[in-house]
N, CA, C and O atoms as CSV, one atom per row, in Angstrom:
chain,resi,resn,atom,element,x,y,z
A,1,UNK,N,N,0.842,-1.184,0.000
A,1,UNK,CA,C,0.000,0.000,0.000
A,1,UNK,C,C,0.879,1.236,0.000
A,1,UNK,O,O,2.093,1.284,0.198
A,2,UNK,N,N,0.212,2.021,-0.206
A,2,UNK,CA,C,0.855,3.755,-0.449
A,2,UNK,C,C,1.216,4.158,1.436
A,2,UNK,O,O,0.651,3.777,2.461
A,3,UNK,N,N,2.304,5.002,1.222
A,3,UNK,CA,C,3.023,5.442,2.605
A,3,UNK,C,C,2.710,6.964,1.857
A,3,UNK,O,O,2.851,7.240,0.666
A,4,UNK,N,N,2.250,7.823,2.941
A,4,UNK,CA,C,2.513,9.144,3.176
A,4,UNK,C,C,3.387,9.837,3.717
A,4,UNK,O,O,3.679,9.361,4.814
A,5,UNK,N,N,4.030,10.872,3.435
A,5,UNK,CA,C,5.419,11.782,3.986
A,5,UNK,C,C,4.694,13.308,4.001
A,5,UNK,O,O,4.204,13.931,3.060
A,6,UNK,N,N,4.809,13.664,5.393
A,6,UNK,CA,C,4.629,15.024,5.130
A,6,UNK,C,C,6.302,16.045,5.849
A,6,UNK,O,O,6.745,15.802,6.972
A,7,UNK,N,N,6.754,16.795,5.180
A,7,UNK,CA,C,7.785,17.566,5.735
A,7,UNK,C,C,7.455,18.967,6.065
A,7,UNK,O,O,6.355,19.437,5.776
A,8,UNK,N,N,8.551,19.780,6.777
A,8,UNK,CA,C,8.385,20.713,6.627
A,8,UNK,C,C,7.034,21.668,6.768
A,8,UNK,O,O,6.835,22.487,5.871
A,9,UNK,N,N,6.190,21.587,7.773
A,9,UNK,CA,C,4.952,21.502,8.305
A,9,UNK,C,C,4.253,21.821,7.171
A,9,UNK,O,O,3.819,22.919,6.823
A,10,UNK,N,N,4.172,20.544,6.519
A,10,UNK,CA,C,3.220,20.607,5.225
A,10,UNK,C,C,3.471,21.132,4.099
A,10,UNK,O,O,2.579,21.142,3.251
A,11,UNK,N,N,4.678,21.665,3.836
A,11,UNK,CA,C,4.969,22.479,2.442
A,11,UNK,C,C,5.708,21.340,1.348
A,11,UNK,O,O,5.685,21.348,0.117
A,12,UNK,N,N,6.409,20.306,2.355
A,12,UNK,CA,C,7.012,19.329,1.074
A,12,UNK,C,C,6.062,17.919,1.569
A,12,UNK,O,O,6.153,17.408,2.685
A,13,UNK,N,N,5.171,17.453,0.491
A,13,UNK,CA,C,4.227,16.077,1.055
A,13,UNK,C,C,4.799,15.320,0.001
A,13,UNK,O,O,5.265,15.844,-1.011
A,14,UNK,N,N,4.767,13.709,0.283
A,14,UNK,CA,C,5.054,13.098,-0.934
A,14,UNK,C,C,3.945,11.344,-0.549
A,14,UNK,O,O,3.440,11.046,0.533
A,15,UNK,N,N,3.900,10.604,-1.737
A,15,UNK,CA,C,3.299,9.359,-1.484
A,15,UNK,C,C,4.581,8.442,-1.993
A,15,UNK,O,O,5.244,8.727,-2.991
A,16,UNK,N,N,4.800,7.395,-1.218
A,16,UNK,CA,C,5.793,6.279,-1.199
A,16,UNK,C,C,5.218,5.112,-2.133
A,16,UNK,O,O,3.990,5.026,-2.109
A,17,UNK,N,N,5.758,4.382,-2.790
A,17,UNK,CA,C,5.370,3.373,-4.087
A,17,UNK,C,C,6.625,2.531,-4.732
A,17,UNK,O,O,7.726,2.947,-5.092
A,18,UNK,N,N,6.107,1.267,-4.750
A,18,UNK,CA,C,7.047,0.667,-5.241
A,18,UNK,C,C,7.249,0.145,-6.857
A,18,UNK,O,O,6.786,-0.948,-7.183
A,19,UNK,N,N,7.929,0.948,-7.786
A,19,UNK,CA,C,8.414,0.294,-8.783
A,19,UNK,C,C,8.433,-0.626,-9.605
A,19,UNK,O,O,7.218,-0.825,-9.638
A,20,UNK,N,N,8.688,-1.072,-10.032
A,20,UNK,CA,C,9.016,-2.223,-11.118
A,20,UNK,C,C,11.098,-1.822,-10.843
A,20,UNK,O,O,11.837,-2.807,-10.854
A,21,UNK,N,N,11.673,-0.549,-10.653
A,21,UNK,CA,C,13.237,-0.387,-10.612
A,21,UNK,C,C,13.418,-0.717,-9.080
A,21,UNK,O,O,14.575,-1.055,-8.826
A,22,UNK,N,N,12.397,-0.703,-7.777
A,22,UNK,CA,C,12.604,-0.211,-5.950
A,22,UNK,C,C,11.466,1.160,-6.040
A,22,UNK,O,O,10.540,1.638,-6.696
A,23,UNK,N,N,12.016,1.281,-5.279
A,23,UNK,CA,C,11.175,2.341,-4.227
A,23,UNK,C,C,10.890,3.801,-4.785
A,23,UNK,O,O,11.592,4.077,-5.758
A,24,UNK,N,N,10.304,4.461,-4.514
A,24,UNK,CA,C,10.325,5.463,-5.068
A,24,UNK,C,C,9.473,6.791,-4.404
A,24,UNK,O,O,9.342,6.490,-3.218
A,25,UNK,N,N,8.986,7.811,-4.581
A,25,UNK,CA,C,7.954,8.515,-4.469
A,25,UNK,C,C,7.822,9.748,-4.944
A,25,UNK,O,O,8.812,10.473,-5.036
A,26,UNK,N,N,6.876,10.069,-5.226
A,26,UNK,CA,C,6.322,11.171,-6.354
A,26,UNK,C,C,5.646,12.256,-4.925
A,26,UNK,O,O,4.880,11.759,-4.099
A,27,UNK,N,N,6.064,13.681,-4.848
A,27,UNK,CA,C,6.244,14.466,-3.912
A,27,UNK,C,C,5.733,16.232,-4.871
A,27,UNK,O,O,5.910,16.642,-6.018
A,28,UNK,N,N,5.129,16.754,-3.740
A,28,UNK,CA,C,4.808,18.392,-4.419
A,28,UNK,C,C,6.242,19.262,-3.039
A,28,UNK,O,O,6.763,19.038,-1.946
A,29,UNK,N,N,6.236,20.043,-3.907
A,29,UNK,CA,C,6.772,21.268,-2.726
A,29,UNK,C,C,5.751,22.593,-2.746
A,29,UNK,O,O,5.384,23.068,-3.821
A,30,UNK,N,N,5.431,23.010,-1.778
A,30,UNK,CA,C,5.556,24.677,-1.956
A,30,UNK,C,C,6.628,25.512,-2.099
A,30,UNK,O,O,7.771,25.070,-1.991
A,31,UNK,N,N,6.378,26.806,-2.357
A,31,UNK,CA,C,7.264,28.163,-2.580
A,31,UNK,C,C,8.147,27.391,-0.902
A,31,UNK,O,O,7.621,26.703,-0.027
A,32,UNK,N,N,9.599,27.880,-1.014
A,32,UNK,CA,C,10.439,27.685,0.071
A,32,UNK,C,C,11.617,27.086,-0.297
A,32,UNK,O,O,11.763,26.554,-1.397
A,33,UNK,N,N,12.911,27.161,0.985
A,33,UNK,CA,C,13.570,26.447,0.601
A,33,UNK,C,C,13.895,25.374,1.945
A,33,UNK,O,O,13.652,25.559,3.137
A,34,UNK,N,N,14.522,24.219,1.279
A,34,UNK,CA,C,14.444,23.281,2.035
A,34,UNK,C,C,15.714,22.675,2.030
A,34,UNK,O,O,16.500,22.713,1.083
A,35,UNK,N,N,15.952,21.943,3.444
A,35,UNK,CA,C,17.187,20.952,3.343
A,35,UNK,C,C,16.653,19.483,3.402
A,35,UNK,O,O,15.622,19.357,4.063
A,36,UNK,N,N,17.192,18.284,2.801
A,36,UNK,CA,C,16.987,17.156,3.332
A,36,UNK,C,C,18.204,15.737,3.358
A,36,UNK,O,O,18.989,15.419,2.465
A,37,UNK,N,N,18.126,15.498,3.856
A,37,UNK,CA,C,19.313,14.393,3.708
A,37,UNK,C,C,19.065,12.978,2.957
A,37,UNK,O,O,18.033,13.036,2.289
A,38,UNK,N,N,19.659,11.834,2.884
A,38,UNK,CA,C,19.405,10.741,1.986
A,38,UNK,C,C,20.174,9.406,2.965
A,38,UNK,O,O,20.957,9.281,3.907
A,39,UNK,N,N,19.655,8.869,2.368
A,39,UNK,CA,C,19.895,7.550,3.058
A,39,UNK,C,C,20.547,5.984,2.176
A,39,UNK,O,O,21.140,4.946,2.467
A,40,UNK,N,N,19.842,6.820,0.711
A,40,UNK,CA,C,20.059,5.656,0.149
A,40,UNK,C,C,20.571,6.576,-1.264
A,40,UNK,O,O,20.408,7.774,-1.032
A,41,UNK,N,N,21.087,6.350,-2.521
A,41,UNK,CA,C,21.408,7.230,-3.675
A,41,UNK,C,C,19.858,7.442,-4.311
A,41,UNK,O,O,19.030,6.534,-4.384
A,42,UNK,N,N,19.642,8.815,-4.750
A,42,UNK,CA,C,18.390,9.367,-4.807
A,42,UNK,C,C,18.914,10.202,-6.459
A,42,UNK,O,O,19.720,11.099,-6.705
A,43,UNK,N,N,18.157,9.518,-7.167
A,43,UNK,CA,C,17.646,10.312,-8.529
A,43,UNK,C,C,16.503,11.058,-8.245
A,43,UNK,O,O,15.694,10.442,-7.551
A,44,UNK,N,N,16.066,12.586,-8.675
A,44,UNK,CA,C,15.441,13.087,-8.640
A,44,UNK,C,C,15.303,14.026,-9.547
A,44,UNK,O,O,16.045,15.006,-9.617
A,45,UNK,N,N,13.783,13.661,-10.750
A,45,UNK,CA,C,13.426,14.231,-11.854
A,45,UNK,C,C,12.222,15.217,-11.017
A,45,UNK,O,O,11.479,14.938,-10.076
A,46,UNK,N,N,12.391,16.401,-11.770
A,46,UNK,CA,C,11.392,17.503,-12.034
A,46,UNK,C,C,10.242,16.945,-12.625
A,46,UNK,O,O,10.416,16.070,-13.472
A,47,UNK,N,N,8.935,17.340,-12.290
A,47,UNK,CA,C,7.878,16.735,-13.138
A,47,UNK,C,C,7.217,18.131,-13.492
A,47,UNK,O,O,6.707,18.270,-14.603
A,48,UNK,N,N,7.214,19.251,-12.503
A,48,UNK,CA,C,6.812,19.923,-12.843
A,48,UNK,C,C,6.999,21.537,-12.205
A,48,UNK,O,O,6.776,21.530,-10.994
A,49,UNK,N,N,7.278,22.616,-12.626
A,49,UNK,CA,C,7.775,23.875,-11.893
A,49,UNK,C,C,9.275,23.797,-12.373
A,49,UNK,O,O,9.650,23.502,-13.507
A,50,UNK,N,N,10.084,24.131,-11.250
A,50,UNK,CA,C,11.515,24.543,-11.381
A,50,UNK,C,C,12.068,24.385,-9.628
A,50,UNK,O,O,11.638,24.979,-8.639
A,51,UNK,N,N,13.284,23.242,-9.750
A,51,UNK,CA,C,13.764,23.491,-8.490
A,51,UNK,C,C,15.340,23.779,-8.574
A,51,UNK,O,O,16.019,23.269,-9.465
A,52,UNK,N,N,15.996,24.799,-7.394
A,52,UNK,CA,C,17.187,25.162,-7.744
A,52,UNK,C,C,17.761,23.992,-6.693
A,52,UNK,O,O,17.068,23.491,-5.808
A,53,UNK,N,N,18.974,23.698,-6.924
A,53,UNK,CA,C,19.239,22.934,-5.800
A,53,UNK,C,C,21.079,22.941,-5.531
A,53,UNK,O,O,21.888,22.912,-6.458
A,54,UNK,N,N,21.365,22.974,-4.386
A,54,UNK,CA,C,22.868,23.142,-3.962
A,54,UNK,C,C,23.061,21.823,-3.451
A,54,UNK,O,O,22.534,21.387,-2.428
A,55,UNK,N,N,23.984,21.095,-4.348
A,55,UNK,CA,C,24.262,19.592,-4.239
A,55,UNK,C,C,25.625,19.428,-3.157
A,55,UNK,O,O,26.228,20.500,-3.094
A,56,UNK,N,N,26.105,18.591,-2.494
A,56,UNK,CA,C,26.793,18.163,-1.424
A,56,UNK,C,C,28.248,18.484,-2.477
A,56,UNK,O,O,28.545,17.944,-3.542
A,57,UNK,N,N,28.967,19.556,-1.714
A,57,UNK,CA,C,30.238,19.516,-2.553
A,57,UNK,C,C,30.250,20.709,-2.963
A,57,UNK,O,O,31.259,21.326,-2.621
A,58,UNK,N,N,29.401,21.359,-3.660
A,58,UNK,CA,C,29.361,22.192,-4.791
A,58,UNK,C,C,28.997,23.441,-3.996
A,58,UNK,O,O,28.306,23.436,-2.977
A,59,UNK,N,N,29.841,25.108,-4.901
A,59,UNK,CA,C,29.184,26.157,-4.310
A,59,UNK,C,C,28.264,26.603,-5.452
A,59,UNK,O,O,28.178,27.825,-5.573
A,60,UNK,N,N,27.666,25.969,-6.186
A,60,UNK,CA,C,26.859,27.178,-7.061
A,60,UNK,C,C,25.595,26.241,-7.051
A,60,UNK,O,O,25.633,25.025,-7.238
A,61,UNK,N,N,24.499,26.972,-6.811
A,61,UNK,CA,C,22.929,26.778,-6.965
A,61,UNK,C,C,22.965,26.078,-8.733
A,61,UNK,O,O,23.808,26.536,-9.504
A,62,UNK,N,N,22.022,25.012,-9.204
A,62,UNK,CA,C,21.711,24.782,-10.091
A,62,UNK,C,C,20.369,24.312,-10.711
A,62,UNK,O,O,20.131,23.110,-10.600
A,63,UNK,N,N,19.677,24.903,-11.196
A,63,UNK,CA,C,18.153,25.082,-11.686
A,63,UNK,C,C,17.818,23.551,-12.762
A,63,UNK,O,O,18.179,23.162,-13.873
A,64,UNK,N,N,16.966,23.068,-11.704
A,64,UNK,CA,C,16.206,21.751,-12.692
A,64,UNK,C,C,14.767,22.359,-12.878
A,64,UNK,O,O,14.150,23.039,-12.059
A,65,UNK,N,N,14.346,21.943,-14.204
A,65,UNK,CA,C,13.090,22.124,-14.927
A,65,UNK,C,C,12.577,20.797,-14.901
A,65,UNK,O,O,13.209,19.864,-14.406
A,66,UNK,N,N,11.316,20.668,-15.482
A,66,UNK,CA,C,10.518,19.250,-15.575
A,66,UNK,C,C,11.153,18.657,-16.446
A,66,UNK,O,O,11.677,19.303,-17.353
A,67,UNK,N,N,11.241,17.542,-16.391
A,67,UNK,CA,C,12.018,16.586,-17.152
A,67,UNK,C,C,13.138,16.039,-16.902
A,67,UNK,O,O,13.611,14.968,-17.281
A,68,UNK,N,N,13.813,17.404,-15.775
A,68,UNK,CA,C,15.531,17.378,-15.546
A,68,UNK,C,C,15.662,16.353,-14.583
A,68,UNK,O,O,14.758,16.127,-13.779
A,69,UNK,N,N,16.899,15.608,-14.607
A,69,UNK,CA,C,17.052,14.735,-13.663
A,69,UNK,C,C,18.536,14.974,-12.400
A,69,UNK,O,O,19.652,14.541,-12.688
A,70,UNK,N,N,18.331,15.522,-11.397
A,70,UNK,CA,C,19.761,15.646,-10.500
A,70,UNK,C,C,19.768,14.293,-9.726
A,70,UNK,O,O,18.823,13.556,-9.444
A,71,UNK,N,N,21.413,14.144,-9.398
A,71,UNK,CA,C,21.696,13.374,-8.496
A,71,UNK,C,C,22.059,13.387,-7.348
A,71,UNK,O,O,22.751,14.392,-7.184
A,72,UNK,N,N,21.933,12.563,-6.054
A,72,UNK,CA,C,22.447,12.970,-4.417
A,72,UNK,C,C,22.623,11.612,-4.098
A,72,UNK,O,O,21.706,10.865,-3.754
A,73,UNK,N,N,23.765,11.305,-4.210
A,73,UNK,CA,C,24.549,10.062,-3.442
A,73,UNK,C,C,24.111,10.363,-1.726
A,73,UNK,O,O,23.707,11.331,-1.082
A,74,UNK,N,N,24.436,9.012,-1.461
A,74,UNK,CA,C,23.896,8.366,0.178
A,74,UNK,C,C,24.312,8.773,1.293
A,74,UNK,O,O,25.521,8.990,1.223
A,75,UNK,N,N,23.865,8.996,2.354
A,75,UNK,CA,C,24.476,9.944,3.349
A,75,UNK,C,C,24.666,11.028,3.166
A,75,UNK,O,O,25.752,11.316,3.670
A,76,UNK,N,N,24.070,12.117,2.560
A,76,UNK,CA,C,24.542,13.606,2.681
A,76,UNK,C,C,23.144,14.313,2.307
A,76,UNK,O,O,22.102,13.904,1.796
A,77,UNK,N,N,23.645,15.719,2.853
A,77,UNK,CA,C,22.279,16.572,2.766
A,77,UNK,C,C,22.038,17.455,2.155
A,77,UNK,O,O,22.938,18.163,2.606
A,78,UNK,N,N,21.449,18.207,1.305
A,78,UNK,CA,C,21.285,19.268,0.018
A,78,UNK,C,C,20.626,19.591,0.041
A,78,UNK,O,O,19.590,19.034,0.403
A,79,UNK,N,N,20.753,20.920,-0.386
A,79,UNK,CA,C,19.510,22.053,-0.303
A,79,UNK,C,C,19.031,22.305,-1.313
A,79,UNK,O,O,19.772,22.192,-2.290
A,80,UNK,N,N,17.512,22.784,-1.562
A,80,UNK,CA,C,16.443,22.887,-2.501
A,80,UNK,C,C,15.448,24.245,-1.986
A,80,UNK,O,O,14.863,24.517,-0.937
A,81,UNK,N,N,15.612,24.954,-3.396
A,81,UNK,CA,C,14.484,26.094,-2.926
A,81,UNK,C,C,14.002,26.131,-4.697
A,81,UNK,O,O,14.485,26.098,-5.829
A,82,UNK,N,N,12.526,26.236,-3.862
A,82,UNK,CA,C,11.668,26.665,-5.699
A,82,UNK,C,C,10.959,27.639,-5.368
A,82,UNK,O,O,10.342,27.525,-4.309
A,83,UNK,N,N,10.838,28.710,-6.036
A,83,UNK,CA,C,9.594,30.166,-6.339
A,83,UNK,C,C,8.376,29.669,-6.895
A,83,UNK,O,O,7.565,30.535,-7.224
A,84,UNK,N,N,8.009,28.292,-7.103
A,84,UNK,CA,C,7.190,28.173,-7.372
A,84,UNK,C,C,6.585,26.789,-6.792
A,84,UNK,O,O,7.300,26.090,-6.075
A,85,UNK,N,N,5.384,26.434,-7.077
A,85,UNK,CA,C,4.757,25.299,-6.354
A,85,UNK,C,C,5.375,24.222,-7.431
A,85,UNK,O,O,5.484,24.696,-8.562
A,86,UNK,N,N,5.805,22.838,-7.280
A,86,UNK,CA,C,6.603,22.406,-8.176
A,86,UNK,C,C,6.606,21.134,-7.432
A,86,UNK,O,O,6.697,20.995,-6.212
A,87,UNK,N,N,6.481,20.126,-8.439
A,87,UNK,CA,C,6.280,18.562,-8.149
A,87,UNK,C,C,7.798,17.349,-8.790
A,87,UNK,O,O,8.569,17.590,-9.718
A,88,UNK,N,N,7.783,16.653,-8.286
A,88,UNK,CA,C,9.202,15.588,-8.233
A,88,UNK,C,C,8.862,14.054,-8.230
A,88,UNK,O,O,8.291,13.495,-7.294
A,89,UNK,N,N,9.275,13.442,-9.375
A,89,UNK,CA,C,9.649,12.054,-8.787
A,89,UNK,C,C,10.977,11.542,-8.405
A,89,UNK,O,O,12.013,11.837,-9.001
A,90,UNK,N,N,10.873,10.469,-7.002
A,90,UNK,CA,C,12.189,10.344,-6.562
A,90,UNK,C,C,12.453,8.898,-6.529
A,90,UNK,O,O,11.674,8.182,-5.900
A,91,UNK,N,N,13.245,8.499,-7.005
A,91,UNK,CA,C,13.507,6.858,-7.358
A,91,UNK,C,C,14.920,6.777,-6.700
A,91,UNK,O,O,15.829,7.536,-7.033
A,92,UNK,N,N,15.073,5.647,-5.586
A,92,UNK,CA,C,15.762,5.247,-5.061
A,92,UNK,C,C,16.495,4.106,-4.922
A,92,UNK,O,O,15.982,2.990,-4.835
A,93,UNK,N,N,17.833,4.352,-4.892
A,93,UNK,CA,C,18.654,2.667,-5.325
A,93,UNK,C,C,19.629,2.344,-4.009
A,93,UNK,O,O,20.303,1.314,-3.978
């Protein structure tokens, strides 16, 4: 069955689902920015809006659109801010 996630008192929600690849879940954000950490290596495509995101390592902000796909290897935490309301799928390996 479907798992619910709510973060961030309600601004980042997502539903949990399993694959045909593992695990995964398809998530909205509101306007904000956010930190979160990982546990496991996390692909994460834009589905819809624009998210900027500051990846573990790196000093420069970088803007994903729908379609775009960033990466965040296991154990570390990265920051995400969107100006707009903006949706994600996140597939996990």
């Amino acid at each position: 069955m479907f798992k619910t996630n709510e973060y961030f008192d309600g601004k980042v929600k997502s539903i949990a689902f399993t694959t045909n690849k593992g695990p995964a879940t398809v998530g909205v954000m509101a306007v904000g920015e956010y930190e979160f950490g990982t546990s496991t290596k996390e692909y994460m495509t834009v589905t819809s809006g624009k998210l900027t995101v500051k990846l573990p390592g790196e000093t420069e902000w970088k803007e994903f659109v729908a379609n775009e796909t960033f990466i965040v290897e296991s154990g570390v935490k990265f920051l995400v801010k969107t100006e707009e309301e903006s949706s994600y799928l996140c597939l996990y390996e």
